[in-house]
N, C-alpha and C positions, 0 to 999 in steps of 0.2 A: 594223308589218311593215317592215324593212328589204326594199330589191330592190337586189340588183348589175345593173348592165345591161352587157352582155361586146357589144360592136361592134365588128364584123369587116368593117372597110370594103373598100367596091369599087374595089380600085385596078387599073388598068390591068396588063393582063400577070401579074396576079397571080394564087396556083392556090389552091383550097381543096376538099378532100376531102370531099363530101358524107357520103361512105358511112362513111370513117374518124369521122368527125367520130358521126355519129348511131349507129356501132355498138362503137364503141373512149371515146372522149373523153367524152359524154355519162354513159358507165354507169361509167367512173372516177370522174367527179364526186361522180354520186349515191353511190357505193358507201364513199369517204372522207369525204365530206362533210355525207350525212345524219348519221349518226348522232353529226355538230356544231354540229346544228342547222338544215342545211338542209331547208326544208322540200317547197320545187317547184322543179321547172327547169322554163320554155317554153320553148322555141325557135323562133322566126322565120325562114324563109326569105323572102329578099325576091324576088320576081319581076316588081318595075316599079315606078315612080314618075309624078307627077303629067306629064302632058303629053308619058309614052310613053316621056321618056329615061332612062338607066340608075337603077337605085335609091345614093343614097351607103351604102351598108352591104348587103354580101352573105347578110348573118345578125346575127342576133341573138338571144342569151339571157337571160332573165331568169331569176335565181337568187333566191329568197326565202326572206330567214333571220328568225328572230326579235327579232334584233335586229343591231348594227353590232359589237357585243361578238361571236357567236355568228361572225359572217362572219372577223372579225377572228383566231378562234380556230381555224376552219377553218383559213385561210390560213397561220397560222404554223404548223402544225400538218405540212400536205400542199400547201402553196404550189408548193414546190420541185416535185414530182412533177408537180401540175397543170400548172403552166408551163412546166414541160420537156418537156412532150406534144404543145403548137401545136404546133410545126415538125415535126411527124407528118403536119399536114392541113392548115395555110396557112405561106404567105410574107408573110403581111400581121401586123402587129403586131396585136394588140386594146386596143379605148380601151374603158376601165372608167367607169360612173359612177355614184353612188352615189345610192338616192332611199329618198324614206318613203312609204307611201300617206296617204292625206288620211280614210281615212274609217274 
């Protein structure tokens, strides 16, 4: 299994759309993207970190494709559309990273 991991850090002064985000942004994904192979989206809200201070990322998604081909084919596909939808519902850039599961 391929997982994209989409980190939406906690920067200072910076706004992010709850609501946009889990009722606009989320149901694009799935609805372009399934049917290229994505197979889950989770989503992470962060609400604290170890010893009370702020969490470094305000959210986080994990998107699980079949493989890095399948992710790779989504994106060129509907890249553009997903990525020109953040600034709907953050000011904050998102750090991408790419993993495999282990088991």
């Amino acid at each position: 299994m391929f997982v994209v991991t989409v980190l939406y850090p906690n920067e200072s002064g910076s706004k992010f759309d709850h609501v946009y985000y889990a009722q606009k942004h989320i149901p694009l994904v799935r609805e372009r993207w399934a049917p290229m192979g994505l197979k889950e989206v989770r989503v992470l809200r962060a609400v604290g970190a170890p010893g009370g201070g702020p969490p470094p990322y305000q959210m986080i998604a994990l998107l699980d494709f079949g493989s890095r081909a399948e992710f790779e084919r989504a994106v060129g596909t509907h890249g553009p559309e997903i990525l020109g939808d953040v600034p709907h519902f953050t000011s904050v850039q998102p750090v991408l990273q790419f993993n495999e599961t282990t088991d």
